[in-house]
C-alpha positions in Angstrom: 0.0 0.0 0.0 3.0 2.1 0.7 4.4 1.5 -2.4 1.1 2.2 -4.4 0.9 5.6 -2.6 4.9 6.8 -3.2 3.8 5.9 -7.3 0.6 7.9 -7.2 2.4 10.7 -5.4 5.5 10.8 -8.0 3.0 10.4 -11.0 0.7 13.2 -9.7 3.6 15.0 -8.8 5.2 14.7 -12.2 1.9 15.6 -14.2 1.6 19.2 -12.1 5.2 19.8 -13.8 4.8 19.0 -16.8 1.4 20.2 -17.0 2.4 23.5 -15.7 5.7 23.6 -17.9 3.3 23.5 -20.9 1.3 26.2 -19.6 4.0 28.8 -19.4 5.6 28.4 -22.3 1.9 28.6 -23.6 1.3 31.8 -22.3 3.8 33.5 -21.9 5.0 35.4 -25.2 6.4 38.8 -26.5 5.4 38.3 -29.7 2.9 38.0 -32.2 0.7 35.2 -31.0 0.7 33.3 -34.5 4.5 33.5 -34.4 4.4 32.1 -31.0 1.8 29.2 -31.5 4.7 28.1 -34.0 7.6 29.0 -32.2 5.7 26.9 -29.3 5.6 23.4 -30.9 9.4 24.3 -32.1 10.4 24.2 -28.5 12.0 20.4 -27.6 10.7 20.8 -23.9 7.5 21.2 -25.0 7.1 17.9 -26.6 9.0 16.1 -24.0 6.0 17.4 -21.2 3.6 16.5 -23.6 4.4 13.2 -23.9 5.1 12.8 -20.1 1.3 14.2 -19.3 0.0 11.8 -21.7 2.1 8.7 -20.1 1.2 9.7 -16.6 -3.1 10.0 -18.1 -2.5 6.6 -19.4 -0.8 4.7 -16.4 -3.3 5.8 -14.1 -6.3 5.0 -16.4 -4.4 1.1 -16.4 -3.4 1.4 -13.0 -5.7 -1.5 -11.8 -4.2 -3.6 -14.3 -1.4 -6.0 -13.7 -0.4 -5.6 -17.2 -0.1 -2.3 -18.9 -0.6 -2.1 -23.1 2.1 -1.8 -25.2 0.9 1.8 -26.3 1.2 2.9 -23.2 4.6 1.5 -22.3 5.8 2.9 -25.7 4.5 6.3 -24.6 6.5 6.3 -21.3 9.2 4.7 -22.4 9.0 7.7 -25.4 8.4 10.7 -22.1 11.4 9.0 -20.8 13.8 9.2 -23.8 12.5 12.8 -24.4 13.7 13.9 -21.1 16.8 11.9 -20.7 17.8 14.4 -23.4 16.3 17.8 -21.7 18.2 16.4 -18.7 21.1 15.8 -20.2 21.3 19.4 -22.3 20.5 21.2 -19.1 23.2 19.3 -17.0 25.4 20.0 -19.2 24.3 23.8 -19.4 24.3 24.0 -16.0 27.7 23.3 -15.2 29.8 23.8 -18.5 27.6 26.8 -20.6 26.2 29.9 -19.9 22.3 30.1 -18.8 20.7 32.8 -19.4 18.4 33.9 -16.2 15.6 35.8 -16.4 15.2 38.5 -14.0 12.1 36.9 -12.0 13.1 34.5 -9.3 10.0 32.6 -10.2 9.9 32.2 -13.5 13.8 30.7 -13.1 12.4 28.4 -10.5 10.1 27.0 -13.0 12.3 27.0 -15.5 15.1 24.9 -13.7 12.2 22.7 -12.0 11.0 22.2 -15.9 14.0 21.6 -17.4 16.0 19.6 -14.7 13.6 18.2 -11.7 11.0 17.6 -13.8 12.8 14.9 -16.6 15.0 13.8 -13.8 11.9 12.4 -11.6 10.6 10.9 -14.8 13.7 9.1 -15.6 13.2 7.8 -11.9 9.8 6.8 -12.2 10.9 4.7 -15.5 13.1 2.6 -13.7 11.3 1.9 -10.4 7.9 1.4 -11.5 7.4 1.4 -15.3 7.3 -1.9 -17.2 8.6 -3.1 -20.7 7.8 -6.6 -21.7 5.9 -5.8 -24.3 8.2 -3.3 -25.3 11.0 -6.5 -25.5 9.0 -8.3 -27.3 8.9 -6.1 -29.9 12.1 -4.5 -29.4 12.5 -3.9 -33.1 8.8 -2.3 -33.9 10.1 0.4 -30.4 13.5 1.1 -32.0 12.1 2.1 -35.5 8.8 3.3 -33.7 10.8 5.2 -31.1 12.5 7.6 -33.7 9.3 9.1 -35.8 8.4 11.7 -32.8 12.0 13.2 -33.3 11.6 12.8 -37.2 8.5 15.1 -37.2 10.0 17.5 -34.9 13.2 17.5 -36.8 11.5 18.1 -40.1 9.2 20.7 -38.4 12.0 23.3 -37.1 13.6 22.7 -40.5 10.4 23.9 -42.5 9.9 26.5 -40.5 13.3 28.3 -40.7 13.1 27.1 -44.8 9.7 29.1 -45.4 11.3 32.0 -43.4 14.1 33.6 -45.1 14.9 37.2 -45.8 11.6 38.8 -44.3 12.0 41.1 -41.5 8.1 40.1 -40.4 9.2 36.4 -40.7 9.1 33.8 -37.8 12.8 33.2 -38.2 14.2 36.1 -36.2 12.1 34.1 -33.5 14.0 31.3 -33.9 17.9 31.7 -33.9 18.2 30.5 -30.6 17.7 26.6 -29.7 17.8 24.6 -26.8 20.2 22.1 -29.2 22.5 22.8 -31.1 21.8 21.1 -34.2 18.1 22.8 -34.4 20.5 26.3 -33.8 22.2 25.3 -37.4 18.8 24.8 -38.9 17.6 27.8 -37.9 20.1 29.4 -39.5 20.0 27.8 -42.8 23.5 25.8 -43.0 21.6 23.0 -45.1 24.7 21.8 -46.2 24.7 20.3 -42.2 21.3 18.9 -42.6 21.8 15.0 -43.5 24.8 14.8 -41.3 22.4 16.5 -38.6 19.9 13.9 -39.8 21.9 10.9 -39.5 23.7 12.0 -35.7 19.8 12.4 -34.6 18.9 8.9 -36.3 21.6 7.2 -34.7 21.4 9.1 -31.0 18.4 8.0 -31.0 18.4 4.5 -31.8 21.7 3.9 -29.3 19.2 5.9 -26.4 16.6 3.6 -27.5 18.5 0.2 -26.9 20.5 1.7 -23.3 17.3 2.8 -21.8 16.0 -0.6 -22.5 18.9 -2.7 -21.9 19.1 -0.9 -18.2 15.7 -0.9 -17.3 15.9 -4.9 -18.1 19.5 -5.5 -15.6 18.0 -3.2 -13.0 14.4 -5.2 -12.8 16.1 -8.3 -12.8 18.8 -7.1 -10.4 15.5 -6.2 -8.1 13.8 -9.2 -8.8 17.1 -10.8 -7.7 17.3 -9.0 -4.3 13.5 -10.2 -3.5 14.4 -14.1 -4.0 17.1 -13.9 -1.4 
C-alpha cells in the first residue's frame, strides 16, 4: 500500500510539472501570437512534457491492471527518452555553458524545475515502477517506432526556418536560438549540415533507444534478484 501511494504521489507529482511547464511556455509570449503558437511546438521541452502528461493520463487509467498495453509503455518509455535528453542538455548547461536567467526569481524556478527536476523524476519513475515486456518483445517495432516523434519534430523546425528567409516580419528572427545545437544550425539555414544532422539524430536516438531498455531490463532483474534472497 505504501508502495502504491509513493507511485501515485511521484505520477501526480510529475503531471503538475509537466502540465504547468506547458502552460507557461503557452502563455507567456512577446510576440505576435501566431508567431508564437509556431515557435511553441518548435520548443524540444514542449514535446518532451507532452508526452510525459500523456504517459502519466494513461498509467493511471491502467493502474488497476497488472499488465499495462504496449501503447502505453511505448509512450512512457518515449516521455522518458524525451527527457533523458532535456536532462542531459540542461546538465550540461548547467555546469559547462552559460544560462541565461531571467530577472524573475520565479519564472527561473520553473524553469530549472522544468527543465531539470521535472525529466529527472521521470527518468526515476521509469526505472522503479514502469514496465517493458511488451516493449521487449517487440524490441525492433520500439527502435524504429521510437524515432518518428524526433523525425517530425526534426522536419518541423527545419520547415519553419526554410519558409522563413529574408523577411523582416518572418518567424525566423524568433528562432535563432535553440535549446540544441543542431536545431540552432537549422535555424540558420546551414543546409549543407542537414543529413549529417539527420543521420547524428537517427543514430542518437536508436543507441538511447536500446540503453534505456537494456538498463531498465539488468535493474528489474537485479530487483527481482534482491526479492528471491
Amino acid at each position: 500500500m505504501l508502495k502504491k501511494n509513493k507511485k501515485t504521489f511521484l505520477l501526480s507529482f510529475l503531471f503538475s510539472l509537466h502540465l504547468l511547464g506547458i502552460i507557461v511556455a503557452f502563455f507567456r509570449t512577446d510576440i505576435p501570437f501566431h508567431y508564437h503558437l509556431l515557435r511553441f511546438f518548435s520548443w524540444w521541452s514542449v514535446h518532451t512534457s507532452v508526452f510525459a502528461v500523456l504517459a502519466v493520463i494513461m498509467i493511471f487509467r491502467e493502474r488497476e491492471k497488472k499488465v499495462s498495453s504496449y501503447f502505453s509503455q511505448f509512450i512512457t518509455f518515449l516521455a522518458t527518452m524525451y527527457n533523458l535528453v532535456t536532462f542531459g542538455f540542461w546538465s550540461y548547461c548547467l555546469f559547462f555553458a552559460d544560462v541565461k536567467w531571467e530577472k524573475s526569481a520565479l519564472l527561473n524556478c520553473q524553469s530549472f524545475t522544468w527543465h531539470f527536476i521535472a525529466p529527472l523524476l521521470t527518468i526515476f519513475y521509469f526505472y522503479l515502477y514502469a514496465q517493458i515486456g511488451k516493449l521487449r518483445e517487440k524490441l525492433t517495432k520500439t527502435s524504429l517506432l521510437c524515432f518518428i516523434t524526433p523525425v517530425f519534430y526534426f522536419f518541423y523546425v527545419w520547415i519553419l526556418a526554410k519558409i522563413n528567409v529574408g523577411e523582416t516580419s518572418s518567424l525566423f528572427p524568433h528562432l535563432e536560438k535553440y535549446p540544441y545545437f543542431i536545431f540552432e544550425w537549422i535555424a540558420e539555414r546551414k543546409w549543407n549540415w542537414f543529413i549529417i544532422n539527420f543521420l547524428i539524430a537517427f543514430f542518437t536516438f536508436i543507441f538511447l533507444c536500446f540503453l534505456i531498455i537494456w538498463t531498465k531490463l539488468n535493474y528489474d532483474k537485479k530487483q527481482k534478484n534482491e526479492v528471491y534472497k
